[in-house]
C-alpha positions as CSV (number, residue, x, y, z in Angstrom):
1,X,21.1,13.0,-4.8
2,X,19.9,15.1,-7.9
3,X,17.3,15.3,-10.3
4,X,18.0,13.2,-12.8
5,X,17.9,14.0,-16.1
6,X,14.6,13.9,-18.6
7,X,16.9,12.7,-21.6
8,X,17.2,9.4,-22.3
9,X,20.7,7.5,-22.0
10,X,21.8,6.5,-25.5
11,X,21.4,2.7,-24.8
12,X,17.3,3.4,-24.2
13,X,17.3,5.4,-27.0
14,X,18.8,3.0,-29.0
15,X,15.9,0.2,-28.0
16,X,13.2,2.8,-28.6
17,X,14.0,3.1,-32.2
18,X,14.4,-0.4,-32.6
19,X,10.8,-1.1,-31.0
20,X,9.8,1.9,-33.5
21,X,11.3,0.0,-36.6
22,X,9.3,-3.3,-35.7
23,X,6.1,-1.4,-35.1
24,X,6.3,-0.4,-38.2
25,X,7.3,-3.8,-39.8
26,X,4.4,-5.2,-37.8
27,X,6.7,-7.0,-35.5
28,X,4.7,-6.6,-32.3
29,X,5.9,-9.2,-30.1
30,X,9.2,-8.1,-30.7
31,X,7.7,-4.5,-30.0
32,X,6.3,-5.5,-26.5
33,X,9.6,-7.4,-25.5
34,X,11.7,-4.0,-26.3
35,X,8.9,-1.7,-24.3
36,X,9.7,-4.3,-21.7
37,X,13.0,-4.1,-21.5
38,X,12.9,0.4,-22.0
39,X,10.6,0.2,-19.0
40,X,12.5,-2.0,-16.8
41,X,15.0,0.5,-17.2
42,X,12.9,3.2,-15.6
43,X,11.4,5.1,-19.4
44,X,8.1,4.9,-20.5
45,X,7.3,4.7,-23.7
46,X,4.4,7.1,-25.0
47,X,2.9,6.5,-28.8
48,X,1.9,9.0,-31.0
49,X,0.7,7.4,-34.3
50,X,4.3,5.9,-35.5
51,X,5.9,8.4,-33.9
52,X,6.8,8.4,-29.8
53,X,8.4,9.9,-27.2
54,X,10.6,8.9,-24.0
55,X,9.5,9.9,-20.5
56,X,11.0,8.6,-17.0
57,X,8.5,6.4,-15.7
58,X,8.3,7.9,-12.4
59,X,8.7,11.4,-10.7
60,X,12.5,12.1,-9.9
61,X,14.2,11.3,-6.6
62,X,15.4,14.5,-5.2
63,X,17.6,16.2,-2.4
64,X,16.8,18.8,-0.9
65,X,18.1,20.6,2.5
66,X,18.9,17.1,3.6
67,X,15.4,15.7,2.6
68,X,14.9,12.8,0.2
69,X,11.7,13.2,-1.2
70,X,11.3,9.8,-3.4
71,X,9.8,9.3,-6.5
72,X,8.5,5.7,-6.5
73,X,8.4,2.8,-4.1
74,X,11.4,1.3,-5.7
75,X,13.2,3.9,-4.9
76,X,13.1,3.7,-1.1
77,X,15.5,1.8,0.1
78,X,14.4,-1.4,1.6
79,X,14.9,-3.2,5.1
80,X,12.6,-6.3,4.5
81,X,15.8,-8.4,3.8
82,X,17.2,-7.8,7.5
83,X,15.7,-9.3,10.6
84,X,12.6,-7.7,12.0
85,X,13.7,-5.2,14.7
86,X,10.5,-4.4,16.5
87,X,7.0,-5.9,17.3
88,X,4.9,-3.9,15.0
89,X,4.9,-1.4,12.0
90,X,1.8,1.1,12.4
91,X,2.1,2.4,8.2
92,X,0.4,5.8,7.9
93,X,-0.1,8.0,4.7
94,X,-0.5,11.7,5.4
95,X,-1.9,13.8,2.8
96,X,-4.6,16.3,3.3
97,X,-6.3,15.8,6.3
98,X,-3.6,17.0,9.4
99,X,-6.0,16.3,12.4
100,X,-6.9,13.1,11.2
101,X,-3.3,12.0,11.3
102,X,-2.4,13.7,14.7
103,X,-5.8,12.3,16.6
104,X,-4.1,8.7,15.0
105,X,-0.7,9.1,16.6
106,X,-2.4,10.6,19.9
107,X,-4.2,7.1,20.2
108,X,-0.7,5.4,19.5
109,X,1.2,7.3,21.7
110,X,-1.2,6.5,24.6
111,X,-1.6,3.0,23.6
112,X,0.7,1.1,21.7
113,X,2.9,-1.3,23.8
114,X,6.5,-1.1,23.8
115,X,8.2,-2.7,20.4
116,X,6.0,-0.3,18.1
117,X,7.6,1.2,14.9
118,X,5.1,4.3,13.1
119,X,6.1,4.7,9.6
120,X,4.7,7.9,8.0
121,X,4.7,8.6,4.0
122,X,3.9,12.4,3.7
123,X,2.5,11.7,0.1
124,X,3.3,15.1,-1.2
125,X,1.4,16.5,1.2
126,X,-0.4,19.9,1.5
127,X,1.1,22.5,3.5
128,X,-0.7,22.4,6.4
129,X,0.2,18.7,6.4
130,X,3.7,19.0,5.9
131,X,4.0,22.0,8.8
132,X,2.8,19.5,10.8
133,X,5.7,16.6,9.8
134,X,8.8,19.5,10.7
135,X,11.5,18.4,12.6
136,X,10.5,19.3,15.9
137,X,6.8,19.0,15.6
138,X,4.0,17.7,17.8
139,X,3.1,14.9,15.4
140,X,6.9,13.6,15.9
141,X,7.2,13.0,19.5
142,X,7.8,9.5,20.4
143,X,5.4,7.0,19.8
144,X,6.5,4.1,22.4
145,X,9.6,5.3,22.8
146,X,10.6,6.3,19.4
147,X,10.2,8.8,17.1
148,X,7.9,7.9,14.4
149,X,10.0,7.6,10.7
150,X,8.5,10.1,7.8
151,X,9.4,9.1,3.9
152,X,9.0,12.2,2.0
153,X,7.6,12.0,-1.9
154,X,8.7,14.1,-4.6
155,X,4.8,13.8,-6.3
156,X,1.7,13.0,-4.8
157,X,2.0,8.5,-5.5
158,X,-0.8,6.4,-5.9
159,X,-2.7,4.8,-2.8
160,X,-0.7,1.2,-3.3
161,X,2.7,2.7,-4.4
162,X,2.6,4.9,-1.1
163,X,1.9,2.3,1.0
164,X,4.6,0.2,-0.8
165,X,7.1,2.9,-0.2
166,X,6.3,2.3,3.6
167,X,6.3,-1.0,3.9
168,X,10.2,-0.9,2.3
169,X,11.1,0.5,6.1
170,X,8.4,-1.6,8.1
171,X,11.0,-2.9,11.2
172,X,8.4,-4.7,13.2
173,X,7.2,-8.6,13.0
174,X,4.0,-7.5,12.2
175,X,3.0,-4.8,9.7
176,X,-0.2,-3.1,10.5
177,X,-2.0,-0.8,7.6
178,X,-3.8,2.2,9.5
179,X,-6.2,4.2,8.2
180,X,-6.0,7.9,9.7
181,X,-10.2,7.4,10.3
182,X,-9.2,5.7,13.1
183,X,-8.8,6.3,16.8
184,X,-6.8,3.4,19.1
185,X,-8.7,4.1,22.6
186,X,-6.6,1.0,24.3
187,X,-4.0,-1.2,22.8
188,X,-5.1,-2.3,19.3
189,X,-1.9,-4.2,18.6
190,X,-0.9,-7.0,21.1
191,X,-4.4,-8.9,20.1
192,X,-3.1,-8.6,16.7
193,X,0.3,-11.0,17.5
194,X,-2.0,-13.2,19.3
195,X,-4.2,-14.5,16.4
196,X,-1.2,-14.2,13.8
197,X,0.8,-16.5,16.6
198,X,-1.7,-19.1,14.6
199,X,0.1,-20.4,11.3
200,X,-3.2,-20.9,9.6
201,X,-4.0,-17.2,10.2
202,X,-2.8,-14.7,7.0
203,X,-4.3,-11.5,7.9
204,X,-6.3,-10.1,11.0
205,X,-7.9,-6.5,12.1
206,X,-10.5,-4.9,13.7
207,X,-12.9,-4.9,10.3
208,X,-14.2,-8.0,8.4
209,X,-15.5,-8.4,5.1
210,X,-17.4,-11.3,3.7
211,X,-18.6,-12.4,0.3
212,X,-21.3,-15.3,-1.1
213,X,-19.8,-15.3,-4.1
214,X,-16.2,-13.0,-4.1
215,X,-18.6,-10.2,-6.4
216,X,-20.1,-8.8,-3.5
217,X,-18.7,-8.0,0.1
218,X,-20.4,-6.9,2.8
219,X,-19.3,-6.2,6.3
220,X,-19.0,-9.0,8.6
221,X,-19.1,-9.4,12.4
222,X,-16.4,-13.1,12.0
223,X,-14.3,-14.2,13.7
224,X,-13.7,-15.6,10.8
225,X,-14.2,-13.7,7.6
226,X,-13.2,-13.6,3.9
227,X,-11.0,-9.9,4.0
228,X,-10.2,-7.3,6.6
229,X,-10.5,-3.4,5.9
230,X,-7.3,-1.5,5.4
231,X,-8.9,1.1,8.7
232,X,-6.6,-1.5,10.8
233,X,-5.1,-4.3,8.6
234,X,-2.6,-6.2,10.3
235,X,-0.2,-9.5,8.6
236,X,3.3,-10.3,8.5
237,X,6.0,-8.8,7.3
238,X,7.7,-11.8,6.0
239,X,4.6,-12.2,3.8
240,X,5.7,-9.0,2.1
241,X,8.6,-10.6,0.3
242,X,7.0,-13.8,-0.6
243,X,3.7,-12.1,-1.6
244,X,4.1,-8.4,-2.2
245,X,4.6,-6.0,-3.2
246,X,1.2,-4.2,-3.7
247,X,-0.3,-3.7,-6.8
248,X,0.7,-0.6,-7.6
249,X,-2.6,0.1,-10.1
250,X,-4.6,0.6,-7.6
251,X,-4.2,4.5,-7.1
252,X,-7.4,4.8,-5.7
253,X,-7.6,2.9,-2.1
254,X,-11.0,1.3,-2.1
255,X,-10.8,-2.8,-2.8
256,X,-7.1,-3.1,-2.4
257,X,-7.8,-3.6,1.1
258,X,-9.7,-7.0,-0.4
259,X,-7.4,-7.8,-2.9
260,X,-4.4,-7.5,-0.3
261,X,-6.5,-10.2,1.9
262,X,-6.9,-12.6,-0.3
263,X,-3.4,-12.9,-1.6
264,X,-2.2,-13.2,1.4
265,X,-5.0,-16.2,2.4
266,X,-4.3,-17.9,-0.7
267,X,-0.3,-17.7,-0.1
268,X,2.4,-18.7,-2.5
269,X,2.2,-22.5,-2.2
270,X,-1.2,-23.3,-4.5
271,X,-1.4,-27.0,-3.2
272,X,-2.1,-25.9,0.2
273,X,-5.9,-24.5,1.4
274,X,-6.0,-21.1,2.0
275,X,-5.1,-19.1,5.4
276,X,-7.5,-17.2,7.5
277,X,-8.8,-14.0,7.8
278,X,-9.6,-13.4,11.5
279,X,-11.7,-10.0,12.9
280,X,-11.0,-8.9,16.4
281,X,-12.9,-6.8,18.9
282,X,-10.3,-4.1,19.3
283,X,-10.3,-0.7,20.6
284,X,-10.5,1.6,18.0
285,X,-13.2,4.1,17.4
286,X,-14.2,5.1,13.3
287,X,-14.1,8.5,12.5
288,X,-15.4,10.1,9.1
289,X,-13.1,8.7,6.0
290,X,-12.4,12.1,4.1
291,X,-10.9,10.0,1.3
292,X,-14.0,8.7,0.8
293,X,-16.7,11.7,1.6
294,X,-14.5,14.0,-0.3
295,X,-15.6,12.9,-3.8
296,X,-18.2,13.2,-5.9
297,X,-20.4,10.1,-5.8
298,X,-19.7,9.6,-9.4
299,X,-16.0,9.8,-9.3
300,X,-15.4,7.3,-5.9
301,X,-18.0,5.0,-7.4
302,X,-16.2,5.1,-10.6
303,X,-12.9,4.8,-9.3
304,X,-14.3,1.6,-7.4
305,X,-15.4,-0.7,-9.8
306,X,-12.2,0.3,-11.7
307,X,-10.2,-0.8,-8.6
308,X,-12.5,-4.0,-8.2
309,X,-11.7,-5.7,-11.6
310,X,-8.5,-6.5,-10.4
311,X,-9.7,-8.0,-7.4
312,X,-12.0,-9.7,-9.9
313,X,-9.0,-10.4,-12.5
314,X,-6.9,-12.4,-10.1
315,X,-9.4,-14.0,-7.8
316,X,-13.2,-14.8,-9.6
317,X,-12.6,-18.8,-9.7
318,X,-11.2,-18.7,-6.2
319,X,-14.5,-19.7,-4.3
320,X,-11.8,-21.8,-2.2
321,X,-11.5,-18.4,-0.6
322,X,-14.6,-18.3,0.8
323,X,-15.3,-18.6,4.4
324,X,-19.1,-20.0,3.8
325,X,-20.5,-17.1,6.5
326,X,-23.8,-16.2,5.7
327,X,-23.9,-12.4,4.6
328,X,-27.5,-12.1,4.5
């Protein structure tokens, strides 16, 4: 596998100056069908007055000393169309923060039950990060017998398209988001197939959210709750196909956690009521979220609300959603 190339094919060429000539005969729909059709292809169109230029839409998928290192989600080839093959998918990202991510997978490898799958995505990590994910290195040894999977990016992906690259190799019946904040001190999984045994159950974990009116959430003691927190966010895989993937505009992680919730509660069928979210007293211990702490107040609270109009976008009329627990 190479790099590809950063020139065009002829045939994308070809639609670009097409979708040039109708800006400029003030054709627009017919513009936005052809930018449309250029980026399903992979290109990206960027505008400069009437003039533009053609850009792959993602960072390269590249080999490298028998490394794929993947460019986009999409690129990663997917097992959600084959039978489950294990109990549970742990997902981790690893970025910046090494210990974080080796105190999580001490916790799983003295914890999780037999049938567990980790999936790592070393997000272009830093180098004291990536020294840590070497063949051969402590952060590698089996976790419940096997050795945990590592997908390798070319460029440092946004929070959702990361965690959509992982969940392209999640194996297990259940799919379990993990924040590296977190610390299993006994088994965290196993009460996690137990309330998703329950049909009317969407999404479970060990951190509820709940809302008065889906503008503000708050965190919630449950059981039952409106969302669960990505530090230990736990549904089915088989909801991944019907429902997913994530959307991939939220780069930053904050909300997604909320939007991921309630598309799962509300489901694909709109006639029928919404799923539950349920919160479980499980045994995992909250350490400091560096995501978090390590911006500027200005930035994360910026980055927030951003993220929190597409919760809003898809889901303001939804009061259905609701679980009616009081939030105070």
């Amino acid at each position: 596998m190479t790099k590809p190339s950063s020139t065009p094919p002829s045939e994308i060429g070809a639609l670009a100056r097409e979708r040039a000539a109708a800006r400029v005969d003030r054709e627009y729909a017919r513009a936005d069908v052809l930018r449309a059709e250029i980026e399903a292809a992979g290109w990206r169109v960027v505008d400069h007055g009437t003039a533009y230029r053609l850009e792959p839409a993602a960072p390269p998928t590249i080999e490298a000393v028998g490394v794929v290192r993947y460019g986009s989600a999409a690129a990663v080839p997917s097992v959600l169309d084959v039978p489950a093959k294990a109990a549970f998918t742990v997902l981790l990202l690893a970025d910046d923060w090494p210990d974080d991510l080796a105190r999580m997978l001490g916790g799983l490898r003295a914890h999780a039950p037999a049938g567990t799958q980790v999936v790592i995505v070393a997000n272009d990590p830093a180098p004291a990060q990536a020294a840590c994910l070497a063949p051969g290195s402590a952060d590698l040894e089996p976790v419940a017998g096997a050795e945990p999977q590592v997908l390798w990016t070319s460029a440092r992906l946004g929070y959702a398209a990361a965690l959509n690259a992982g969940l392209h190799r999640a194996c297990g019946t259940i799919v379990v988001l993990a924040d590296t904040s977190m610390e299993p001190t006994g088994d965290a999984l196993a009460p996690l197939a137990g309330a998703l045994a329950d049909p009317d159950v969407a999404v479970a974990g060990g951190f509820g959210l709940a809302s008065p009116d889906l503008r503000h959430f708050v965190e919630a003691a449950g059981p039952d709750v409106d969302a669960i927190e990505a530090y230990w966010l736990a549904f089915r895989r088989a909801d991944v196909s019907t429902l997913g993937p994530l959307d991939e505009k939220f780069v930053f992680y904050r909300n997604l956690d909320i939007w991921w919730s309630l598309v799962l509660r509300a489901g694909a069928d709109p006639d029928r009521p919404p799923r539950r979210a349920l919160r479980l007293d499980l045994p995992l211990v909250r350490h400091e979220h560096r995501g978090w702490t390590s911006l500027p107040a200005a930035e994360r609270d910026r980055l927030s609300k951003r993220n929190f109009y597409r919760v809003l976008d898809r889901f303001r009329d939804r009061t259905d959603l609701l679980s009616g627990l009081s939030t105070g």
